[in-house]
C-alpha positions as CSV (number, residue, x, y, z in Angstrom):
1,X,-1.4,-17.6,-14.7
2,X,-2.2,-17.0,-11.1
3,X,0.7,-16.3,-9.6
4,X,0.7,-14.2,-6.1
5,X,3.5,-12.2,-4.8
6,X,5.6,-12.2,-1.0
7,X,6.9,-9.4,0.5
8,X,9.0,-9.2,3.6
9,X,9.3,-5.6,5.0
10,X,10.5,-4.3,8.2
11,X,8.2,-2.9,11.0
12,X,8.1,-1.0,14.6
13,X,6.3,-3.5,15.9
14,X,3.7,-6.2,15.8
15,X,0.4,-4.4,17.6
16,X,1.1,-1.4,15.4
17,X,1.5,-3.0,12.4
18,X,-2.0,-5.5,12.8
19,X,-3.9,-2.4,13.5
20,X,-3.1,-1.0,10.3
21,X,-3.0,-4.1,8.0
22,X,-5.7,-6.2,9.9
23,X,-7.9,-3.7,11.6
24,X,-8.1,-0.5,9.1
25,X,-6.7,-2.0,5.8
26,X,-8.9,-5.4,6.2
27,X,-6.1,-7.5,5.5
28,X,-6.7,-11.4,6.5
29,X,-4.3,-11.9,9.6
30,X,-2.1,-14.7,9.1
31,X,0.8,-16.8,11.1
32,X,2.5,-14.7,14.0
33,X,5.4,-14.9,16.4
34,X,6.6,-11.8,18.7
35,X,9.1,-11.1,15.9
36,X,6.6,-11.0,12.4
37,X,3.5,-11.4,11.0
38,X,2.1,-12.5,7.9
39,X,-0.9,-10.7,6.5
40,X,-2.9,-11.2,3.2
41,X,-2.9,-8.3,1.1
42,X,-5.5,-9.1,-1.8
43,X,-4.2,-12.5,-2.6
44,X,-0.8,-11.9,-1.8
45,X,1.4,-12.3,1.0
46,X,3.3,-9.8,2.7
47,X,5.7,-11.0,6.1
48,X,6.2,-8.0,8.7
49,X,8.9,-8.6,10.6
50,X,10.6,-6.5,13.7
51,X,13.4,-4.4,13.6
52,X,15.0,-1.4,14.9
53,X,17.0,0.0,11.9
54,X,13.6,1.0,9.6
55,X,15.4,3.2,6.6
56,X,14.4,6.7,6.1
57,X,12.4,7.7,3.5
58,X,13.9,8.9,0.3
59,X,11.1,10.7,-2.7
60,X,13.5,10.3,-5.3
61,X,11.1,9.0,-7.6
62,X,9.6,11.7,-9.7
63,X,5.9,11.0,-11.7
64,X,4.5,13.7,-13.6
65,X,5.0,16.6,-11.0
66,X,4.7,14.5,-7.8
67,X,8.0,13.1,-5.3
68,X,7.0,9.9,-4.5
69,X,8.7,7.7,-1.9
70,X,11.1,4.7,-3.1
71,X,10.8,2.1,-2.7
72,X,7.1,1.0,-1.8
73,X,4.7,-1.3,-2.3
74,X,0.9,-1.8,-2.5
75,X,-2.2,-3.1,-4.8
76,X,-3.5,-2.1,-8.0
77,X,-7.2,-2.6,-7.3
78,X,-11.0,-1.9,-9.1
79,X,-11.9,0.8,-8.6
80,X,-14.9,-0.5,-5.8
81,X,-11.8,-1.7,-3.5
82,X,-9.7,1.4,-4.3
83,X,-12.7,3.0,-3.0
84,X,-13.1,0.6,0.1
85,X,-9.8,1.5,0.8
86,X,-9.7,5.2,0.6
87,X,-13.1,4.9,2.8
88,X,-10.9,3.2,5.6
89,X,-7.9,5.1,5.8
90,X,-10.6,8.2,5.9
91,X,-12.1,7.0,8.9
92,X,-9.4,5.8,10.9
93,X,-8.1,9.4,10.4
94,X,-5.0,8.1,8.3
95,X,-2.8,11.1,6.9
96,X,-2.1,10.6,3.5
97,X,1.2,11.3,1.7
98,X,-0.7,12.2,-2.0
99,X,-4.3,12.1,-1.2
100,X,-6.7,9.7,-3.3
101,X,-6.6,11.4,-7.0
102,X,-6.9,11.0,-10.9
103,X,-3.2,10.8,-12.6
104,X,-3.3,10.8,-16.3
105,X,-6.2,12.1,-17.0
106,X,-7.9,11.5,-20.7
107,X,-4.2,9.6,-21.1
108,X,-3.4,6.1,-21.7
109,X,-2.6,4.7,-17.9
110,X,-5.6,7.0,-16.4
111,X,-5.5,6.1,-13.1
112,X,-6.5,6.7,-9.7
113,X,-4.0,6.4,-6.7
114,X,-3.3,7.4,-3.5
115,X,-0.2,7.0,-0.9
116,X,0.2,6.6,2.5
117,X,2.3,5.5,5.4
118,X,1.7,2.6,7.6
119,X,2.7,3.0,11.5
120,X,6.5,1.9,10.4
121,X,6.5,4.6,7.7
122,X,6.7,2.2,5.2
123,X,4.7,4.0,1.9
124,X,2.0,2.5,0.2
125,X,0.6,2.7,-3.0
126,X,-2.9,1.7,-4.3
127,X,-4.0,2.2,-7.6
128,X,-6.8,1.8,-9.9
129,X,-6.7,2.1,-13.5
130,X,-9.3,3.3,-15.9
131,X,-8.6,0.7,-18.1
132,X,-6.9,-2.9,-16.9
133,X,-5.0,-2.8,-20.4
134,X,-3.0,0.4,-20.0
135,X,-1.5,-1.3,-16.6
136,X,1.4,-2.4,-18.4
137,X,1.5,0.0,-21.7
């Protein structure tokens, strides 16, 4: 099945928000008004739109011994992109929340991930997993 996912989430606004999706993430840039833009995040689509009232962040969500934020969103990738990535948020000098590490280590779900926050503070995940069958179990 090839299905692909959409995500609306709320952003600062529209400059910021291509910068980091288009400019250091590499996201394809798609349709835009003043209010949102859409944005192609590995095969999926995610719509940004404007707004004023962006939540606070709450780390309620507790994995082994980290606080991470919920919600948030992001890509499980290979490990080639999850490197891609973590090159790119490197160089554009992008702080990270958990910086790029191994979770799980010699454990079923070994995986690497790292989190971050885009210019609307909205947290991001992006993972790769060891092996593509534990991504589930």
């Amino acid at each position: 099945m090839n299905t692909k996912f959409h995500l609306a989430f709320k952003v600062r606004d529209i400059e910021s928000t291509i910068r980091f999706y288009h400019t250091i993430l590499g996201c394809e840039l798609g349709r835009q008004t003043e209010s949102w833009v859409d944005f192609n995040l590995f095969g999926h689509q995610l719509s940004a739109h404007v707004s004023d009232r962006i939540p606070d962040l709450d780390y309620c969500g507790k994995v082994e011994d980290l606080k991470v934020p919920i919600p948030h969103f992001g890509c499980i990738v290979n490990k080639t992109v999850f490197n891609d990535i973590k090159d790119r948020l490197e160089k554009h000098d992008i702080e990270f929340i958990f910086k790029p590490q191994k979770r799980y280590q010699n454990k079923k779900g070994e995986q690497q991930t790292l989190f971050i926050l885009d210019y609307s503070n909205n947290p991001l995940e992006f993972k790769s997993f060891e092996k593509n069958d534990d991504i589930f179990n």
